[in-house]
C-alpha positions in Angstrom: -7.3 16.1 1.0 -8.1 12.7 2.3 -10.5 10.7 0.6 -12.5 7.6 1.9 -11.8 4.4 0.6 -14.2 1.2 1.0 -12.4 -2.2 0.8 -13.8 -5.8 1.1 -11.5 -8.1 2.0 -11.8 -11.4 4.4 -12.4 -11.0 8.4 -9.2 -13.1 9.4 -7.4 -10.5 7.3 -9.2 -7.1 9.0 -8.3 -9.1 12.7 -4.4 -9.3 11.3 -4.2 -5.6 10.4 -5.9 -4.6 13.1 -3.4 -6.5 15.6 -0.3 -5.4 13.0 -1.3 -1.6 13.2 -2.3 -1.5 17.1 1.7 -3.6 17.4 3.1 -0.6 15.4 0.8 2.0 16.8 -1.0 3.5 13.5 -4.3 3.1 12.1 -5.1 0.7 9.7 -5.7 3.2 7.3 -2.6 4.9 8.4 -0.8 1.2 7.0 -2.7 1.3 3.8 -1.9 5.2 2.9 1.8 3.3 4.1 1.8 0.5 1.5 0.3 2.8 -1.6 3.1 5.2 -1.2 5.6 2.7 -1.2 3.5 1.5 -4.4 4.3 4.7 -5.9 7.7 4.9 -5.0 8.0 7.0 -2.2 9.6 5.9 0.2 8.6 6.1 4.5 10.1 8.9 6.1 12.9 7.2 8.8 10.9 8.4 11.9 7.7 7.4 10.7 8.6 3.4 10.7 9.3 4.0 14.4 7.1 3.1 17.3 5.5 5.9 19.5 7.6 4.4 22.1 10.9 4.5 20.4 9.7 8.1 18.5 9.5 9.8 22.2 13.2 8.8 23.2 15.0 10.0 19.9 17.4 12.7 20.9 17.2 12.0 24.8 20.7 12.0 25.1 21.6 14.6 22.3 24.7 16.5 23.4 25.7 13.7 25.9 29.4 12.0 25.9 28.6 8.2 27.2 31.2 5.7 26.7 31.3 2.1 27.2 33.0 1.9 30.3 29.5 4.6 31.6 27.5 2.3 30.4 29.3 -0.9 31.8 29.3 1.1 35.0 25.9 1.8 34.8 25.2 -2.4 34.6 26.9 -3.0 37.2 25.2 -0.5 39.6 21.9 -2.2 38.2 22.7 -5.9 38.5 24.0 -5.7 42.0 
């Protein structure tokens, strides 16, 4: 059950979490439920500190072999 919770707190501070969350791509009250976990002593899942962006590629190449000389291959072909 989530409960609403009214803080009061100055407006240079509200602008910086707003910017900080949007950066990270959560809510701001998605932050705060963040920090008062930690408070508690649970820890952030590993997946849940990730950006969206990052969070879509996890396990793209799953099941792939990719060495270093692919991937130097691969710059090379790029940077010609």
């Amino acid at each position: 059950m989530q409960t609403k919770l009214t803080l009061r707190v100055d407006d240079r501070l509200v602008r910086q979490a707003k910017a900080y969350a949007h950066h990270r791509g959560k809510s701001v009250s998605g932050i705060v439920a963040d920090y008062f976990a930690r408070l508690g002593g649970k820890a952030e899942p590993a997946n849940e500190s990730l950006s969206p962006a990052v969070r879509s590629l996890s396990g793209a190449l799953a099941g792939k072999r990719i060495s270093r000389d692919d991937y130097r291959r691969f710059l090379r072909e790029k940077h010609r």
